[in-house]
LONUDREN-493005 format. One line per 8 residues: their letters; for each residue x, y, z of C-alpha. Coordinates in Angstrom, 1 decimal, always signed. Layout:
// residues N
a	X Y Z; ... $
This chain:
// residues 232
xxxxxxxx	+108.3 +97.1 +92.0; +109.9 +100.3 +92.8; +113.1 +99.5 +90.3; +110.5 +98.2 +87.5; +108.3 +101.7 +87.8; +111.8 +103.4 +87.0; +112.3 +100.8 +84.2; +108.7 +101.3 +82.6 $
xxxxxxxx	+109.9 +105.3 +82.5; +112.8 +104.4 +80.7; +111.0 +102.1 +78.0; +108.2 +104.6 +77.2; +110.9 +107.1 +76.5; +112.2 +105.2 +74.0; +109.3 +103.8 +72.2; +108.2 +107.6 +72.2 $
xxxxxxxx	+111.5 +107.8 +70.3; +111.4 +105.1 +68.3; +113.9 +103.7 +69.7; +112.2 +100.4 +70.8; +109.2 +99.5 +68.4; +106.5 +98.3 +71.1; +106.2 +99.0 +74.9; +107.2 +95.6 +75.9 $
xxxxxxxx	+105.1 +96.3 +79.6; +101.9 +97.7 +77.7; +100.1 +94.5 +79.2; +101.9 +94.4 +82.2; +100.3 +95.9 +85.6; +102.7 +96.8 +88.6; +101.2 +95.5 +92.1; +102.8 +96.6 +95.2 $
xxxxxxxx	+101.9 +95.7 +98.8; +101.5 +98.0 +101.6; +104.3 +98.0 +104.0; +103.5 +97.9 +107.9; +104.3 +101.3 +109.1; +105.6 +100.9 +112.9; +104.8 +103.8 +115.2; +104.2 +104.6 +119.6 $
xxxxxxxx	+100.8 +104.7 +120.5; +100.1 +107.3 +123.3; +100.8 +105.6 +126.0; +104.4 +104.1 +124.5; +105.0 +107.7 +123.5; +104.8 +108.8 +126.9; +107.0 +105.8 +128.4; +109.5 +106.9 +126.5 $
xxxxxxxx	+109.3 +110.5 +127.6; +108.8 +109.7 +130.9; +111.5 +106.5 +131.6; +114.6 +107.3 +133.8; +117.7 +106.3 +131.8; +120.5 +107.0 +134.0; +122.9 +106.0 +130.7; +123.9 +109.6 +128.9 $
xxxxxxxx	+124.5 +107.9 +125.4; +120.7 +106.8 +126.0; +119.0 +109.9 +127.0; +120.6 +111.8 +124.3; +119.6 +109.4 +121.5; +116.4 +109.8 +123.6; +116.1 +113.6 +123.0; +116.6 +112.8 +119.4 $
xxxxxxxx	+114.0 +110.3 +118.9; +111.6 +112.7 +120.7; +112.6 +115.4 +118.7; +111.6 +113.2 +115.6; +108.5 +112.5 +117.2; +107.4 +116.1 +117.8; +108.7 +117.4 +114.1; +108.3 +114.5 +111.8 $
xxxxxxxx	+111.8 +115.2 +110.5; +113.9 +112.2 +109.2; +117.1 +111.4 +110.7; +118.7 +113.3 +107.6; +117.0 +116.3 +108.3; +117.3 +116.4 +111.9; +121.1 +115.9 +111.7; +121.0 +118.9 +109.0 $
xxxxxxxx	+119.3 +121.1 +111.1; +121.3 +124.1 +112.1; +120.6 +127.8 +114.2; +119.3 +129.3 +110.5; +116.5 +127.0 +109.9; +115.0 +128.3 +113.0; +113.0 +131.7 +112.4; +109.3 +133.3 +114.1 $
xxxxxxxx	+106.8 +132.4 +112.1; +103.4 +133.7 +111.2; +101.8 +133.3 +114.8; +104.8 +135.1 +116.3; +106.3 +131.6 +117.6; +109.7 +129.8 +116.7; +109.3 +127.1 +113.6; +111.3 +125.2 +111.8 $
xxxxxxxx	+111.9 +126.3 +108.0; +113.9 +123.6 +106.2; +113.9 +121.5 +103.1; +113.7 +117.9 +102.7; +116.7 +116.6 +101.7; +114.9 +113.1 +100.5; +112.5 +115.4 +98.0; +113.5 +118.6 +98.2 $
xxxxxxxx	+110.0 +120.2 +99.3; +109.7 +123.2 +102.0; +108.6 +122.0 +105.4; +107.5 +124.6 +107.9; +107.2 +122.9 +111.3; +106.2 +124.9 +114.6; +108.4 +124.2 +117.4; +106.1 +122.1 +120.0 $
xxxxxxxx	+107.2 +122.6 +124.0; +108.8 +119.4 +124.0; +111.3 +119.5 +121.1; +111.7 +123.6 +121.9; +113.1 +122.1 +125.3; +115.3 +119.5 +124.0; +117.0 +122.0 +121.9; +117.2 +124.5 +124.6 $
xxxxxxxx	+119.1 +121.2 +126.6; +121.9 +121.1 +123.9; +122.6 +124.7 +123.1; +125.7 +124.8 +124.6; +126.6 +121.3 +124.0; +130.0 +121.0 +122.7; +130.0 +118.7 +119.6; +126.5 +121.6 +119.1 $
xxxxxxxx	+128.9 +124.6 +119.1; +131.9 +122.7 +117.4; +129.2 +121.7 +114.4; +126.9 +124.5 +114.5; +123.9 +122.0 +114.4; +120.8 +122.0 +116.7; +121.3 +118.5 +118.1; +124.8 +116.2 +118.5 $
xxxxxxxx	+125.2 +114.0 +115.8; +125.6 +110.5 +115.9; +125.0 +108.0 +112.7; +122.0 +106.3 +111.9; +123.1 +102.7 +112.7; +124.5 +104.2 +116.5; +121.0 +105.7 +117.1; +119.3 +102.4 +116.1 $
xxxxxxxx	+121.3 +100.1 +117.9; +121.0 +102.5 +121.5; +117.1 +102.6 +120.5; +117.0 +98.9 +120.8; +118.3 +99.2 +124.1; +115.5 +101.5 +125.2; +113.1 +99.3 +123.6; +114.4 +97.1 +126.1 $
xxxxxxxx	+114.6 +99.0 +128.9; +110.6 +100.4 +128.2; +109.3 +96.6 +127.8; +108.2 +97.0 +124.3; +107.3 +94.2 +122.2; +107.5 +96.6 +118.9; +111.2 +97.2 +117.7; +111.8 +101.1 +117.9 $
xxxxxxxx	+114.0 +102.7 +114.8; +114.2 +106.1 +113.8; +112.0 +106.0 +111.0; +109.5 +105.1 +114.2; +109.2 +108.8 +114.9; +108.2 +110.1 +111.7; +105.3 +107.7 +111.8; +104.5 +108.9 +115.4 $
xxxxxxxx	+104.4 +112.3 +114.7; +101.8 +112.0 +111.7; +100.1 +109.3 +113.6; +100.0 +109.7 +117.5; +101.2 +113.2 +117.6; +99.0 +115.1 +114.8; +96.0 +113.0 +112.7; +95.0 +111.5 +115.9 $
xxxxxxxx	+94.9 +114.6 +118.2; +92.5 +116.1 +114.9; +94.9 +118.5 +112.8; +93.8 +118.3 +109.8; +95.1 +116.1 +106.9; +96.6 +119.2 +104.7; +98.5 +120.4 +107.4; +100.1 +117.2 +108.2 $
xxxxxxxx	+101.0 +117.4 +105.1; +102.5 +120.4 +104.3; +104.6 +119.7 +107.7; +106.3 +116.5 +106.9; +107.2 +117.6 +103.4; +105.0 +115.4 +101.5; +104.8 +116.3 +97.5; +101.3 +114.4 +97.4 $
xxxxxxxx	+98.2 +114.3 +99.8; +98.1 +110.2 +99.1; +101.4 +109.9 +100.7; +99.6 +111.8 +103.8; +96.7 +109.4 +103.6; +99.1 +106.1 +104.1; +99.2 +107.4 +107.8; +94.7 +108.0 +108.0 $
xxxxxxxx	+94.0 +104.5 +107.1; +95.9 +102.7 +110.1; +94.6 +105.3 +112.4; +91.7 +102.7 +113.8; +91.8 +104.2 +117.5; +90.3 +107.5 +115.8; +87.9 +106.0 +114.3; +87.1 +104.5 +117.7 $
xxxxxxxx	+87.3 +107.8 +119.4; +85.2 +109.4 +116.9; +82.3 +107.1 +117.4; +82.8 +107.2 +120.8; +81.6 +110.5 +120.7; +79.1 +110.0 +118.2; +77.5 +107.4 +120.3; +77.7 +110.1 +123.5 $
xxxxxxxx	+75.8 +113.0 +121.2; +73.2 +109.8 +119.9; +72.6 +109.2 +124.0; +71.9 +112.5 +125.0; +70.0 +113.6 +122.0; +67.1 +111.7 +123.7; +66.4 +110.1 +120.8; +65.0 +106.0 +121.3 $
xxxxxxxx	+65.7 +103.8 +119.1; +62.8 +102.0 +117.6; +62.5 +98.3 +117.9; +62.8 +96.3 +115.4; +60.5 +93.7 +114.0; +61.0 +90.3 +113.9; +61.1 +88.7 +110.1; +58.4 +87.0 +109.2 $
């Protein structure tokens, strides 16, 4: 469906330039379906964090997943990253300033404790200081095939890839803890708020939460509920 919307471009192009006499998809309507976006819950999140891997290639590709899951960079952009795209920002506080290599949109990201200490780990790494990147660099496939052995090693019956972190930082890490929608936004680079919104509608344990704590302010109110009649 993707390829057609390219191909539907192309053909309105050229009937708007005569070039083909009728738009031969004018009664054609593109349908896609949603794609299941994997991410960690909390408590998956914190496994990982917390598990012992006694394994160096593990706990690196470790630090780089969590580093994902704390900036909601892509495994192009983290592997990008060098000592330049980290400046103070506004609050006074080191963020990230880097473009999106996928898009090419500004993402400002403020450095959380976590990844802020994973790149503390590896400043004097040497493939770091050889490169001149934030973080060693290993290829995609590499980091998804050792992921798959932490998967393992955590007990997880969801298969871990990179593009797992991403998800976890707009789902587990920011919508669900409450920052706003807009700022989520702006953070992982997106060109459109709808993009953003993918991540709100799987988000059911917030909507638990949140009526949680309506039903907490309904109890104490004192308010009683009044009984309901039976139909005649």
């Amino acid at each position: 469906m993707v390829n057609i919307k390219k191909l539907k471009k192309i053909v309105r192009l050229c009937v708007a330039n005569d070039w083909l006499e009728k738009d031969p998809f004018r009664s054609y309507k593109i349908t896609t379906k949603e794609t299941h976006r994997n991410f960690l819950l909390k408590e998956e999140l914190e496994t990982v964090l917390n598990k012992p891997l006694s394994v160096q290639r593990l706990d690196q590709v470790r630090d780089i997943f969590l580093f994902s899951c704390y900036t909601g960079l892509s495994y192009t952009d983290v592997m990008e990253l060098t000592r330049n795209d980290i400046s103070i920002g506004i609050d006074g506080e080191e963020w990230i300033f880097t473009k999106r290599t996928k898009t090419n949109t500004a993402s400002r990201i403020p450095l959380l404790p976590i990844p802020k200490s994973i790149l503390e780990k590896y400043v004097n790494h040497p493939q770091v200081l050889n490169a001149g990147s934030l973080l060693p660099k290993l290829t995609n496939q590499r980091l998804n095939s050792y992921l798959k052995e932490i998967t393992d090693l955590c007990g997880f019956t969801k298969q871990l890839t990179f593009h797992c972190a991403r998800h976890t930082f707009a789902t587990t890490v920011t919508l669900t803890n409450g920052v706003p929608i807009e700022t989520v936004s702006k953070m992982l680079g997106h060109k459109s708020l709808r993009t953003t919104q993918i991540y709100a509608k799987i988000l059911d344990i917030k909507v638990s939460d949140d009526m949680k704590l309506l039903k907490n302010k309904l109890g104490k109110s004192g308010d009683v509920p009044l009984p309901l009649s039976k139909a005649q």
